[in-house]
N, C-alpha and C positions, 0 to 999 in steps of 0.2 A: 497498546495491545500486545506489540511483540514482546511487551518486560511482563505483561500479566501473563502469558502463556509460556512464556520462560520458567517462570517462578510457579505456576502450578504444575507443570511439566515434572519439574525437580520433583516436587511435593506427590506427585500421584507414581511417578516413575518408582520414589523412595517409599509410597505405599503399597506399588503392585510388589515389587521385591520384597515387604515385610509377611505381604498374604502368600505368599509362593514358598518363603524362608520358612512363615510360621507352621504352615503346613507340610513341609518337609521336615522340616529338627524334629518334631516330635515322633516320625512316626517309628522312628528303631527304639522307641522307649517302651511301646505299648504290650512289649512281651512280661512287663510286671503288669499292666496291669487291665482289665476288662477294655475291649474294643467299644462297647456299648458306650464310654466314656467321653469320646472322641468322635463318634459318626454322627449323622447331623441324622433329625426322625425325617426328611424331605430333601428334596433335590432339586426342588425347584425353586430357584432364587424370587424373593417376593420384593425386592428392589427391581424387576422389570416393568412392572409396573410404570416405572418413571423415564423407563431408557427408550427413545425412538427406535420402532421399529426398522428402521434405516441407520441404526449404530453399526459401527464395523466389529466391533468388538466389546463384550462383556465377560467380566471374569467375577467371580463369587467366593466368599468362603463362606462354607453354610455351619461356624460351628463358634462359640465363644475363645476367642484366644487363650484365654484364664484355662479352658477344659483341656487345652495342650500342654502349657506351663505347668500342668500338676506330675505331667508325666517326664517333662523333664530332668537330666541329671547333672549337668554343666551350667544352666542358665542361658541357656542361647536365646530363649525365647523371650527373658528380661532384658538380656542386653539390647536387642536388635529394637524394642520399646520404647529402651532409656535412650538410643542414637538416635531413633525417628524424632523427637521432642526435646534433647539436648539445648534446641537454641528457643522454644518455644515458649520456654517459662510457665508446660504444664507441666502437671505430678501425674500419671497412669494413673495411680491404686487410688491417688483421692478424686481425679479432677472425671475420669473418662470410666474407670470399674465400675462407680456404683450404676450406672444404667446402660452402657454397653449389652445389647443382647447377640442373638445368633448368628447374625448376616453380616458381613464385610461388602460391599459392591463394587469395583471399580470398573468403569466404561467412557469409549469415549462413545461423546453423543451425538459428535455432529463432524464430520471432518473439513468443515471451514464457518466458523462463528460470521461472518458476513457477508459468506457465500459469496464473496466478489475475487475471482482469479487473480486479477491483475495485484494485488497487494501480498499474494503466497495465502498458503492454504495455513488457518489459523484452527487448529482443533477445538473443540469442546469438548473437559473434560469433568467426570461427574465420580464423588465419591459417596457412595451412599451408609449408612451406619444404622443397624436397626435399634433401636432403644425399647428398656423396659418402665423408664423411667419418664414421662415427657418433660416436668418440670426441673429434674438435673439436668436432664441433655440441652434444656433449654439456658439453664444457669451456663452450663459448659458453652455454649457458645457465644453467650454473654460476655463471658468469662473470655475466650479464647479473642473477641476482637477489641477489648477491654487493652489488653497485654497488646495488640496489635497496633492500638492507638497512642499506647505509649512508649512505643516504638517508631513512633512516628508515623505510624499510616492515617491517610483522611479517610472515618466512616460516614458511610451513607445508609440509610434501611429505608424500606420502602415495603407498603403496605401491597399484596399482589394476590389475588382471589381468595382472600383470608387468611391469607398469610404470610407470615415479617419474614423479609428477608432484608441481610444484612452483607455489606458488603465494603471493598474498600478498590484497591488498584492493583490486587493482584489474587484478591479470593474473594467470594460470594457463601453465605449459609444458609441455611433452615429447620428450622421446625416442621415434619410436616404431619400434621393429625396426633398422633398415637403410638405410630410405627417405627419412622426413619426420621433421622438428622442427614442431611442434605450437605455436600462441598463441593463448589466448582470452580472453575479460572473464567466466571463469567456471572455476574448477575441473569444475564438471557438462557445461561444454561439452566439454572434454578427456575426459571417462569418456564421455560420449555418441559422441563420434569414434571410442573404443577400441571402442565396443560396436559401432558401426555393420560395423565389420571383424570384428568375429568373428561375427556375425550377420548375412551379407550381403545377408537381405531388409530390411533396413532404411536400406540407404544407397543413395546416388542409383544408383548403375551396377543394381540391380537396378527402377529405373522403367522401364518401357514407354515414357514421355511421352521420357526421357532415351535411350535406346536408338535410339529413333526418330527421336530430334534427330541423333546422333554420325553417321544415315549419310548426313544431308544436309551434312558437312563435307568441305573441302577435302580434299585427302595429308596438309598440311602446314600451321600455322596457325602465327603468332608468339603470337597469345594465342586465348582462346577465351571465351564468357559465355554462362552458360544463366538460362532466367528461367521459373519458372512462374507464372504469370497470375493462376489463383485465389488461390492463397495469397498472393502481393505484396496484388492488390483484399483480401483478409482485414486483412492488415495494418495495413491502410491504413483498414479499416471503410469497404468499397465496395464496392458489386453492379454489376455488371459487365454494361452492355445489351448485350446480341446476343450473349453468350460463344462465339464461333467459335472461336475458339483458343486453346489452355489452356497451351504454352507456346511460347518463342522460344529459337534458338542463333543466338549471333553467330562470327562467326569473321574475324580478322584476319589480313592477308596482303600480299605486296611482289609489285608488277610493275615494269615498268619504266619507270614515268611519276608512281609514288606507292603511295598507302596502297590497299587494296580490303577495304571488310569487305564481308564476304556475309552474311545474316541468312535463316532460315525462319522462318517461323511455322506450326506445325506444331497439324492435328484433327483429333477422330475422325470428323467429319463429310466428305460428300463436297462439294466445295468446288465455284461453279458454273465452267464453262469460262470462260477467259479470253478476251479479242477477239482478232482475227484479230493472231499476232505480226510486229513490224516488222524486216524486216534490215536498215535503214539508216535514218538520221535524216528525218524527214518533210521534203518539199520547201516545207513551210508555213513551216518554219525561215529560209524565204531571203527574206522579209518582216519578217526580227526583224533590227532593227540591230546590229552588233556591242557597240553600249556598253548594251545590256541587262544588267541587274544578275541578272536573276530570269525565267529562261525555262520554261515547262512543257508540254513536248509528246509529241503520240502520235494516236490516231486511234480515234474515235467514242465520245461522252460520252454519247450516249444511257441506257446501263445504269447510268452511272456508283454512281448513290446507293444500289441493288441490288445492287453486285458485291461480292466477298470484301473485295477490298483498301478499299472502303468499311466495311464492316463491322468491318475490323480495326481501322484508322485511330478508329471509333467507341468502340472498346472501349479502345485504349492510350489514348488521349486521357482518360481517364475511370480508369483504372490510375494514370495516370501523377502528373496532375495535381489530378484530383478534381471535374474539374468541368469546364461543356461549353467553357472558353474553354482554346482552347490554343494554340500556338507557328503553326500555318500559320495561322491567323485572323488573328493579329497581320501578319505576315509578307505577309500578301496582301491588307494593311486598303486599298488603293483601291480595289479589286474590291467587299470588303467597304462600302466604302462606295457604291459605284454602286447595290450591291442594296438599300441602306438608303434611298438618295435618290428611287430609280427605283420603290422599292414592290415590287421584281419578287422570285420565286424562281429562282435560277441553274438547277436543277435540269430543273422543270416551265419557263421561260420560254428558254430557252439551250439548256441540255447536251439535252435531249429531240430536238431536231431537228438538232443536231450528228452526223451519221451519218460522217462524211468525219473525212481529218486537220484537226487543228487545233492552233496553238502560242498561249501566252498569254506576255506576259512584262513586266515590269515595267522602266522606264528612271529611273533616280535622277537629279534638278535640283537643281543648288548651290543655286538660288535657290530653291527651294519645298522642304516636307517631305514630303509625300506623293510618289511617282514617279508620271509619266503612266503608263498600261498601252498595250497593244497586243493585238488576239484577234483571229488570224487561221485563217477553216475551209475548208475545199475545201467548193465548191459542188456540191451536190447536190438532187434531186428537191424535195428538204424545205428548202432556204435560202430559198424569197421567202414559200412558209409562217411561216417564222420571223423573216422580218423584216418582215411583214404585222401579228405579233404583236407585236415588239418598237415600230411605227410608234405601233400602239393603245395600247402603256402609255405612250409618250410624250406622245401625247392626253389620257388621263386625268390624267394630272398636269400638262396647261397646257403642254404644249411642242409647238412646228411643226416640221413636217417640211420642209424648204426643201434646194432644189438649188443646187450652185454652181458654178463651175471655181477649181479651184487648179492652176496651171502646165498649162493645159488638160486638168487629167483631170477630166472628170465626177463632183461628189460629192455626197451627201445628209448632212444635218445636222439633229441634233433640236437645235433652239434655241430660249432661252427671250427671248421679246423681253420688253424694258421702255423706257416712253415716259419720256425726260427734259424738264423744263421748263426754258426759259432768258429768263429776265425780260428784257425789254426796253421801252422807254420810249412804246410806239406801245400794241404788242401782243406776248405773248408767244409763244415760240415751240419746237417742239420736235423734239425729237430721237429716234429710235428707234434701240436698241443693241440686238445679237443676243449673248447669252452661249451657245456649241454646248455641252452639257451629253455630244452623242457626235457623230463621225464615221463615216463608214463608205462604202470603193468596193467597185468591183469592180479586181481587178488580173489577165489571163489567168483562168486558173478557181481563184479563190480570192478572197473576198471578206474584208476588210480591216478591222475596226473599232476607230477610236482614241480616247484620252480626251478629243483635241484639233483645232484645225490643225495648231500647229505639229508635235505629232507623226506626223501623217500626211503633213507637208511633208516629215520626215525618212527616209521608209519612200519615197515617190516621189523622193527626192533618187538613189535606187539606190546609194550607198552601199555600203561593207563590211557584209556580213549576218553572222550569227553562224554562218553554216554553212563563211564564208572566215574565223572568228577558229582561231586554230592553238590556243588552250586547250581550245577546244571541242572542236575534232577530236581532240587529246588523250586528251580524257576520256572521250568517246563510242567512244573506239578501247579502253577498258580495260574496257567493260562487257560483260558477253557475248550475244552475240546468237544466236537472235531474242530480243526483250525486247518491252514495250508501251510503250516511249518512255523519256521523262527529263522528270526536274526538275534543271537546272541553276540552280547560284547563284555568280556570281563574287564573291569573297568580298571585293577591292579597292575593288569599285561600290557592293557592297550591305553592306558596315562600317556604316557612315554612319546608315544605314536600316535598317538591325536594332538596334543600340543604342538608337536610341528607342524603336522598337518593343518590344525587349525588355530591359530594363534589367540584369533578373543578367547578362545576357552578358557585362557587363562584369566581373563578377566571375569568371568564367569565365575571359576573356580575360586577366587576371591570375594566375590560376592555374599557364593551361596557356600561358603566354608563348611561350618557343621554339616552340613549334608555330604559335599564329596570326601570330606574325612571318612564318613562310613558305607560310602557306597561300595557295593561287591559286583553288583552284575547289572545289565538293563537287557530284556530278552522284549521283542518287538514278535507280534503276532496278527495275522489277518483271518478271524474266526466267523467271518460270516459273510452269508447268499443271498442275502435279502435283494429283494426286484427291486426299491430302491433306496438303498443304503449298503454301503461298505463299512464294514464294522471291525474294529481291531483294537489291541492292546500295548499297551508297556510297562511290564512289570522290572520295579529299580527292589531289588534285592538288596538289607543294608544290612550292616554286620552287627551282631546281638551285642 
């Protein structure tokens, strides 16, 4: 059992990255040529049919691969074909083209094939393939355990509610009807698929949680991914804080500037209102320099740590990972570090009096590892409150508050002075150095505070702001509005600064090559009120 779930593991792990790759290389191609080419007419994957209701996870591509490989210009999408089947001793164009149709399916089905703890949790996993053809797809897997058997594997086939399934010690297949060719790391997975169809309370399309999902999707999606919460945290032997939402639908799709997935997260709870929403990018943005790597803006953090999207972020994080450290922590580690140094909470000491817009954003230095930050809020009732407070933690930890002029503007600085001594032959003598630990003006009605001088020499230099960079505009032009702001990441600036921070990515980035070769930007967006569902974006900008 553990060598068959080994060996489909590979096989499905090596086919969710071909559906994820395929989907991605093509889509900076599609500016020769019609969208219409590429999007799928439905969004609703018709391989659930077969997946238990009780799957943790399904993922789709809803469009024939062939209809991406035309838009290609390198061949990315033949090579990654010819590597999947290299050791397989099929041909693509002769053995799988001619009756391959629209649907791709992978899921797992079950998160322990004998449901008995004590021996470890054994997945079932399912790959579904829609055919136009039944009598090729059927030769095709004739075909494929044919090659399998002279490779040494022992086949078995067995006759199972009408129909042949065949199978050996590390894969399982099917024919099933008209529709779908069938693959698992399980003969039981194949009879559980066939049962799920003829007993339709038992497969996903008869879920509530899944029903619910299909009508927050687009017309038209190229792929599509459902996930339910609980069962993944099961999987995983994880309890879930604050379980607000039990599952999520992703859905993939082409504009005319890049990729857009849209994602809900869907409960049975009534979910609290969201802040007043924004039609246009905050004018706090125009204090952010354009060579900002990592910008995050919107308006009034006060409720922040109390709202949905809190909540949820609480609970994937904890799903995902397993534990309270996860990818924006890393990702925002100077910030992260100011709260460590300063003793402060962002929460209770910041976001609580932050009523106004406000944009934060990160700047990457060849010469240093950490990027300086920038946090800039529209001033309100509540700012000299908060910076009354922010003066007093500077106090407690030993730092002065001192006024200065930089290129005549007015600025305050918490700095930590220290006295140096310089030996001399009389008497000695010393020196006092000011290290500014923060900066912070006033610019018009918006107050300004940096990690730096220098970076607040660059914000008064007025400069190209990130509201006149044309990526930006771009990208904030493909999200839909109203929304509650963005997280922008220029993906050029901030490479550099994520690999350390986050080390698989490199592994990552080798994976999915042709892709971050052209990636430019990913802009994250939270666009919807719905009583229950949270609904948001992320638009990957890639370069023509």
């Amino acid at each position: 059992m553990v060598n068959r779930q080994s060996s489909f593991f590979g096989f499905i792990v090596a086919g969710a990255i071909a559906l994820v790759l395929i989907a991605i290389a093509g889509f900076w191609f599609f500016t020769r040529t019609p969208v219409t080419l590429v999007t799928s007419t439905t969004s609703q994957p018709g391989a659930a049919i077969f997946v238990s209701k009780l799957s943790p996870v399904m993922v789709s591509l809803l469009t024939n691969p062939d209809r991406l490989q035309a838009l290609e210009r390198e061949g990315e999408i033949s090579k990654i074909k010819t590597s999947l089947l290299a050791k397989s001793g099929i041909d693509y164009q002769k053995d799988i083209q001619p009756w391959l149709g629209n649907e791709i399916t992978l899921a797992v089905t079950t998160t322990d094939l004998d449901r008995d703890s004590a021996n470890g949790q054994q997945p079932g996993y399912l790959m579904a393939l829609a055919t136009n053809k039944q009598d090729k797809s059927r030769e095709f897997v004739e075909l494929l355990f044919s090659k399998r058997v002279l490779a040494g594997a022992n086949l078995d086939t067995e006759e199972y509610q009408g129909v042949k399934v065949l199978y050996d010690s590390q894969l399982a297949a099917a024919v099933v009807g008209d529709g779908f060719v069938l693959f698992a790391n399980s003969p039981s997975v194949v009879k559980d698929a066939i049962n799920n169809v003829q007993a339709p309370d038992l497969n996903l399309t008869s879920s509530p949680q899944y029903q619910k999902a299909l009508q927050q999707l687009p017309e038209a999606s190229l792929a599509v991914a459902f996930l339910n919460f609980p069962i993944i945290a099961q999987w995983q032997g994880l309890e879930l804080p604050e379980p607000t939402y039990d599952s999520e639908i992703v859905s993939l799709g082409l504009n005319s500037k890049g990729l857009l997935a849209e994602t809900s997260f869907l409960t049975t709870s009534e979910l609290t209102q969201a802040a007043t929403p924004l039609t246009k990018p905050v004018e706090a943005l125009q204090y952010i320099p354009a060579s900002a790597g990592l910008a995050i803006s919107g308006a009034n953090l006060s409720n922040l740590a109390d709202s949905d999207l809190a909540k949820f972020w609480t609970q994937i994080k904890t799903a995902i990972s397993g534990s309270e450290t996860d990818v924006i922590s890393r990702l925002v580690q100077p910030l992260t570090e100011v709260q460590k140094t300063w003793g402060m909470n962002f929460n209770q000491d910041i976001f609580s009096w932050v009523k106004g817009e406000y944009a934060i954003a990160l700047l990457p230095r060849t010469t240093q590892v950490l990027p300086d930050w920038i946090f800039v809020v529209e001033k309100t009732e509540e700012l000299p409150e908060g910076i009354a407070k922010l003066d007093a933690i500077a106090s407690a930890k030993g730092l002065s508050s001192n006024t200065l002029s930089l290129d005549k503007q007015q600025i305050s600085a918490w700095t930590e002075l220290t006295a140096k001594k310089t030996a001399a032959k009389d008497q000695p003598s010393f020196t006092i150095e000011a290290t500014a630990q923060g900066i912070h003006t006033t610019l018009d009605n918006y107050e300004i505070f940096t990690s730096d001088l220098a970076t607040m020499d660059e914000v008064l230099a007025g400069k190209k702001s990130l509201l006149d960079n044309r990526n930006f505009q771009n990208s904030v032009a493909a999200i839909p509005q109203p929304n509650q702001g963005y997280v922008y990441l220029d993906w050029a600036k901030s490479q550099g600064v994520l690999e350390r921070q986050i080390p698989v990515l490199k592994l990552i980035e080798v994976l999915g090559k042709p892709f971050f070769n052209r990636l430019r930007s990913l802009t994250v967006s939270n666009y919807s009120s719905e009583t229950n569902a949270l609904k948001g974006g992320i638009f990957l900008q890639l370069q023509e």
